[in-house]
C-alpha positions as CSV (number, residue, x, y, z in Angstrom):
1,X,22.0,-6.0,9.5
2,X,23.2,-4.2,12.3
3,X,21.2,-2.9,15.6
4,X,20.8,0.8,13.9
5,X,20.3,-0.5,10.1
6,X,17.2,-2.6,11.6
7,X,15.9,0.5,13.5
8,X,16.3,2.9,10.7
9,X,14.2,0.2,8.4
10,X,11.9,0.1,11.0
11,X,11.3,4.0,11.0
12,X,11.1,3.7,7.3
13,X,8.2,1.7,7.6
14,X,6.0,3.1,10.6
15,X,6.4,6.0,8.5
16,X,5.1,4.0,5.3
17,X,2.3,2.6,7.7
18,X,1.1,6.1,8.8
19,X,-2.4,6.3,8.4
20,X,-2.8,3.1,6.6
21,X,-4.9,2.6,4.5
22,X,-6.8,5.6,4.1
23,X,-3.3,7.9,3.7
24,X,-2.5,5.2,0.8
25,X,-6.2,5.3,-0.6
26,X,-6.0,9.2,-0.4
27,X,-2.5,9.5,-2.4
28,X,-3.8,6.6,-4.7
29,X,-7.2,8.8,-5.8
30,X,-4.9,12.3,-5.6
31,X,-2.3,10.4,-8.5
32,X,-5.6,8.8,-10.3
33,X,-4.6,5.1,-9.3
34,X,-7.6,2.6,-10.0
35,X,-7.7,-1.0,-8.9
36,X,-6.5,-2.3,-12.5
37,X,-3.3,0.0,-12.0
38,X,-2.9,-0.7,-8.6
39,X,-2.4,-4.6,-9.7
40,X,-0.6,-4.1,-13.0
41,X,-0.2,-8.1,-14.5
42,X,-0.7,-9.3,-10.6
43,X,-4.4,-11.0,-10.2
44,X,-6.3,-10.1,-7.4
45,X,-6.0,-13.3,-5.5
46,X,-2.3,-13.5,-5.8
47,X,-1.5,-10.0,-3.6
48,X,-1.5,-9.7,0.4
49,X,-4.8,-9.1,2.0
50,X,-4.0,-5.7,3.7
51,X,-3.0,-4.7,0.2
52,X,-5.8,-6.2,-2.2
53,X,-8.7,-5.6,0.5
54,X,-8.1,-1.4,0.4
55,X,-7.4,-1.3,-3.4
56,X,-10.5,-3.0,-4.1
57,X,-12.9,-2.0,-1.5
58,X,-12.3,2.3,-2.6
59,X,-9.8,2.5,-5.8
60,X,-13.0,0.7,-8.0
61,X,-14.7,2.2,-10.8
C-alpha cells in the first residue's frame, strides 16, 4: 500500500475505535446483539481480548 492508502485505512479505523467500547456496546444493545450473537460458532476463548472482554462483561443475559 501506498503512503495515502495506509493513512486513509488508518482514518477508517480511529473512526471504528471512537468511543471504544462503550460506542460498540451502545450500537450492540440499540440492534439487540447479545453475547451468543456477538460470537456466532466462535468460542469465547478463541476471540481477541479487547473484543471478548466488552461482549461479555455488558452484552450478557
Amino acid at each position: 500500500m501506498g503512503s495515502e492508502e495506509r493513512h486513509r485505512l488508518m482514518g477508517l479505523a480511529a473512526r471504528a475505535m471512537y468511543g471504544w467500547p462503550w460506542m460498540f456496546v451502545a450500537h450492540c444493545a440499540d440492534a439487540g446483539v447479545w453475547k451468543s450473537w456477538a460470537f456466532g460458532e466462535r468460542r469465547y476463548n478463541r476471540a481477541p481480548f479487547a473484543y471478548a472482554d466488552p461482549v461479555i462483561r455488558y452484552l450478557s443475559v
